[in-house]
C-alpha positions, 0 to 999 in steps of 0.5 A: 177278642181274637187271639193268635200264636203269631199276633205281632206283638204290641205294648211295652218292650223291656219290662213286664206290664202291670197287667202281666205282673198281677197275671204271674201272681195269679200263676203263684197262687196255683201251687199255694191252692195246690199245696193247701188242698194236699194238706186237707186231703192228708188230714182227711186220709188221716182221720183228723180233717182240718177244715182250716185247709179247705177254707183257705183254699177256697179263698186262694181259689177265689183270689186267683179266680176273680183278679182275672178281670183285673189283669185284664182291665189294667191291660186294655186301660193302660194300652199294655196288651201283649203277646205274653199276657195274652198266653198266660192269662188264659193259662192263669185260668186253664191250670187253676181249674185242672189243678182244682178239677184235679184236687177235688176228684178222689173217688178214692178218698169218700171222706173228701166230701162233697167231690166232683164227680168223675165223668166231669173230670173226664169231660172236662180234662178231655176238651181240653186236651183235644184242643192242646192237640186239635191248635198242634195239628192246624198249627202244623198244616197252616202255620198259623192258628187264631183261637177264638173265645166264643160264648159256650167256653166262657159259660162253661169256664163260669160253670166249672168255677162255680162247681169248684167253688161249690165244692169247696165250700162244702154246698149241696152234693144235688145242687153241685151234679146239676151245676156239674151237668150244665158245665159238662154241656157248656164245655161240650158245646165250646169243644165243637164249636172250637173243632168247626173253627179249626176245621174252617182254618184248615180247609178254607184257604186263607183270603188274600187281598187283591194288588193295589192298583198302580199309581198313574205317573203325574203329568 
């Protein structure tokens, strides 16, 4: 499914649809996730790791995590599709994995282990990064910008989910540089596919449709 900056808004005016009501809890549960991986992490730095902490981060992860699907069943079930849950939902996503990406990367900190490892944090928080700057700059030159969600990005989003997920729970420091490897290649592979389409966007000028032919006066 497309989406745009300037999609003409569709749904319910007036109030917040169901759809985007179960996204805002989603955005709520980051700052918990947040909250309970700095406690693990002090009770690391402490000597006295609480192993409770990591647990319930990793429910809260999986919680926000799998009711994307939800919000976005209600929406296109309900007829409640609109321009704001179209902006939060992704950013639902979006700062669940930076926030995890970033909690879960502490080369500072060995007793933090399994971790991620650093060149995926880069990876990772550099796609997304380019593309913040890559929408601002189209956006300015054409005035419009429509992103477009192709498979290489909901691979590497799988992927990425899968590594916090493993890391979380503790898994196997092998299996999680090979899941680590695959989401690096998926999320590269998303970014160059997201830079063609931008680049088409800037250069090929939009299409414009030819005039309606004049009515011919009724005789």
């Amino acid at each position: 499914m497309s989406s745009s900056l300037h999609p003409p808004s569709s749904g319910i005016r007036g109030h917040l649809s169901l759809a985007t009501r179960v996204t805002l809890v989603r955005l709520l549960g980051i700052p918990v996730f947040v909250l309970l991986m700095t406690y693990y992490r002090v009770s690391l730095a402490d000597h006295a790791p609480d192993e409770r902490y990591r647990s319930a981060a990793l429910w809260v992860f999986l919680a926000v995590a799998l009711t994307d699907a939800l919000d976005g069943f209600l929406a296109r079930s309900r007829g409640e599709v609109t321009r704001l849950g179209r902006i939060l939902d992704p950013l639902a996503d979006k700062l669940l994995l930076l926030a995890a990406i970033v909690m879960l990367t502490a080369p500072s900190l060995p007793a933090l282990h399994p971790q991620l490892p650093v060149w995926f944090s880069w990876v990772v928080i550099s796609r997304d990064a380019l593309l913040a700057v890559g929408i601002y700059v189209v956006h300015h030159l054409t005035g419009h910008v429509e992103v477009r969600p192709n498979w290489l990005g909901k691979v590497s989003t799988v992927l990425q989910m899968a590594c916090v997920v493993w890391t979380l729970a503790s898994g196997s420091a092998t299996i999680l540089n090979v899941l680590a490897g695959l989401a690096a290649v998926g999320t590269i592979g998303s970014l160059v596919a997201y830079v063609r389409l931008g680049w088409r966007q800037v250069t090929v000028p939009p299409r414009i449709p030819p005039p309606a032919a004049p009515v011919p006066p009724l005789r």
